[in-house]
N, C-alpha and C positions, 0 to 999 in steps of 0.2 A: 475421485482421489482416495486411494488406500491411506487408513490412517489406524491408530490404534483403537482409536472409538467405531470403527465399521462392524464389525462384527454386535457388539454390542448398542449398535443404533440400529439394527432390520431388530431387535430382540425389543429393545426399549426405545420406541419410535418418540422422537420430539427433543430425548434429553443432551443428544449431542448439537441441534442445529437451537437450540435454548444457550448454551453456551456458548457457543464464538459466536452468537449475536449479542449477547451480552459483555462478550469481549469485546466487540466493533462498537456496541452501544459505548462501553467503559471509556476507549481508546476517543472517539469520537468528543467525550466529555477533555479527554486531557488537548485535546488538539484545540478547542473552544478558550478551554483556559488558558494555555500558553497561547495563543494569539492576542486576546483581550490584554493581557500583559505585558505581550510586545508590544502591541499598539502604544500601549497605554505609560509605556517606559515604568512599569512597576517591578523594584525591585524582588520577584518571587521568593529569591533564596530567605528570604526574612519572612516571609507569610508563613506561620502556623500551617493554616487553614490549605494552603497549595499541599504543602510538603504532605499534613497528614492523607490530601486524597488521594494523592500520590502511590501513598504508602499499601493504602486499602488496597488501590487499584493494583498493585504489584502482587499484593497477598493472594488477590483472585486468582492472577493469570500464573502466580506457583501452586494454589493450591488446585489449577483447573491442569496444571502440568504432571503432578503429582497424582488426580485423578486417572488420566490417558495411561502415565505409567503401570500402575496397577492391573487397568484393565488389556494392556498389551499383552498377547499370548508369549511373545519375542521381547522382553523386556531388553538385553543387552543389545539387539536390534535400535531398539528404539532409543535407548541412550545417546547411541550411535549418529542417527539422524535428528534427530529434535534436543540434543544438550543445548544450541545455542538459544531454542527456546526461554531455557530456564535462567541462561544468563543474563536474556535481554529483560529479564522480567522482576531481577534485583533490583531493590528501591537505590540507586547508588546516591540519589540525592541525601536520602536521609540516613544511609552512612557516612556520607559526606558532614553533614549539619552534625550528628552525635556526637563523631571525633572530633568535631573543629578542623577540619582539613580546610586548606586552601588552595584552592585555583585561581583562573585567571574570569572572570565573568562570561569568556565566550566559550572557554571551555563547561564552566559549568552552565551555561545553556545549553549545549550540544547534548547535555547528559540528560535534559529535559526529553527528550527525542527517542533515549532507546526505548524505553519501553513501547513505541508504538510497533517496534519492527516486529513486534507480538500479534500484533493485528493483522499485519499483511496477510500470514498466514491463514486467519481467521474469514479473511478477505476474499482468497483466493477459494478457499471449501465454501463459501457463503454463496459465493457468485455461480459458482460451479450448478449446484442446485438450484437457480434459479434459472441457468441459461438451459436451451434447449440441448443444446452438443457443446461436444470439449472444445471443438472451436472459436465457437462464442465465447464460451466461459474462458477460454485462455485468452484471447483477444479485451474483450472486458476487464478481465485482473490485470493485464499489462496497462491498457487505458488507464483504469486508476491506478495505479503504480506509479504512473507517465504522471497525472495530476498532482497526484501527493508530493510526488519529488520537488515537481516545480515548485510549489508550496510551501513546503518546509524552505527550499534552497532562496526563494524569495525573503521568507522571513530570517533565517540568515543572514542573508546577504544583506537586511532591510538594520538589523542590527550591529551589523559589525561596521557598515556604509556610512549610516546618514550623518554619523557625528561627525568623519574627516575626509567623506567626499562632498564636495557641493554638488555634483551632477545628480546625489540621491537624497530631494528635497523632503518624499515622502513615501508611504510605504507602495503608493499608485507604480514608483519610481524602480521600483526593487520588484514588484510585480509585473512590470513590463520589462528589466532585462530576462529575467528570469525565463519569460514564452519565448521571447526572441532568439534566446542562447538556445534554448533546447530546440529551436526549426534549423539550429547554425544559421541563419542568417545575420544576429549582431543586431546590438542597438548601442543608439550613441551615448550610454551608461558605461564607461568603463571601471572595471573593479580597482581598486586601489591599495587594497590588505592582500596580503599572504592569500586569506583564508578566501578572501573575494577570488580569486584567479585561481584559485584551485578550483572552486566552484563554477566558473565561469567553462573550463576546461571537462570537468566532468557532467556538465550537462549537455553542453555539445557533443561528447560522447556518447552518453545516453539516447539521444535525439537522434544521431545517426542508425544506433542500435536499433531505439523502439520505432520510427518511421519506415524501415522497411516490412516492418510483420504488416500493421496498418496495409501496405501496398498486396502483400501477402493474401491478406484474410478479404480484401475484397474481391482481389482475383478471385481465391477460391469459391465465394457468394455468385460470381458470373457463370463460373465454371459448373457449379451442383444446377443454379437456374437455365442452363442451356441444356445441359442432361436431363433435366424434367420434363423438360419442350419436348425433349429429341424423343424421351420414353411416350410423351405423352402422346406427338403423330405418332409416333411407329402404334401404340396401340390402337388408333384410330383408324389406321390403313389396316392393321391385321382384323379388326372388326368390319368393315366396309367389304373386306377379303371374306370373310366367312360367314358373309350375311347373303340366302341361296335366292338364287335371284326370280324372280316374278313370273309366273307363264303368262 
């Protein structure tokens, strides 16, 4: 995957795959935190301590954006493709908290969220390098993409639910419609908010999307391992063929 740091990562080996793993590490810390807190029904927006890591973790992922800029040979290019980077990577919570601004609780959880859509990125260059071909690595990044959704959309779902549905006793509850909506198959969880049945609706979505590449990518795995077969007699018959035979 072309990015602005390629060039200057065959030059200076280690210092771009040091940072979006320390972006994944970063991101990985906030996804930890904001779950312990969902679980745990603790009011975040009041925690000091959340908002300033928050904060930190924002400053990285602008000042590791602001980095890549620089070293882009195409900087208007790259404005181009990567701006929504830089937006998702404002601290909005702790603009929120300075001004005093008000929202509604679910909204300002939802806002707990952007800045991971920073990581995916980081996610998808991370994987890449480790898998063997783009296939994998695309196959892998959709997988966790596929996970994460369900994820987040559980914990969502696990919040906005359990106060005024009875069917979502606990967060087990929000975790299993969650798998279920995204195979479309349905579980006997039904949403009850606005915001539940939007989600219920874009994961079935999703599901339909990402379950055919799945179908896709192992084809293709049958397909390359029957070719190897087929290269490998044919090579064996062409050596049996040019091996002179015995008087």
């Amino acid at each position: 995957m072309k990015t602005a740091f390629s060039d200057f990562f065959y030059e200076k080996k280690g210092i771009y795959g040091v940072l979006h793993i320390m972006i994944l590490l970063l991101s990985l810390f906030l996804i930890v935190d904001i779950s312990i807190d969902t679980f745990n029904n603790i009011p975040f927006i009041t925690q000091p301590s959340y908002l300033k890591t928050q904060f930190w973790i924002c400053m990285f992922f602008i000042t590791d954006f602001v980095l890549e800029f620089f070293l882009s040979k195409h900087k208007i290019h790259y404005l181009q493709t990567h701006l929504i980077f830089l937006l998702v990577s404002i601290p909005y919570l702790n603009i929120i908290n300075y001004y005093g601004f008000t929202f509604s609780p679910e909204v300002t959880y939802f806002l707990r969220f952007i800045p991971l859509v920073r990581s995916g990125y980081a996610l998808a260059i991370v994987v890449g390098w480790l898998t063997s071909n783009k296939a994998s690595g695309l196959f892998v990044s959709y997988l966790t993409m596929l996970l994460a959704t369900v994820y987040f959309s559980s914990l969502i779902f696990f919040v906005l639910e359990h106060k005024v549905n009875p069917e979502v006793q606990g967060y087990n509850d929000a975790l299993w419609w969650a798998f279920m909506d995204v195979t479309t198959v349905g579980s006997n969880v039904y949403a009850v908010t606005p915001t539940g049945r939007i989600l219920s609706v874009l994961l079935a979505a999703l599901g339909m999307m990402m379950f055919p590449i799945f179908t896709v990518y192992v084809t293709s795995l049958v397909q390359n391992a029957n070719k190897k077969k087929e290269a490998f007699y044919e090579q064996q018959q062409n050596t049996i063929t040019r091996t002179p035979e015995q008087p």
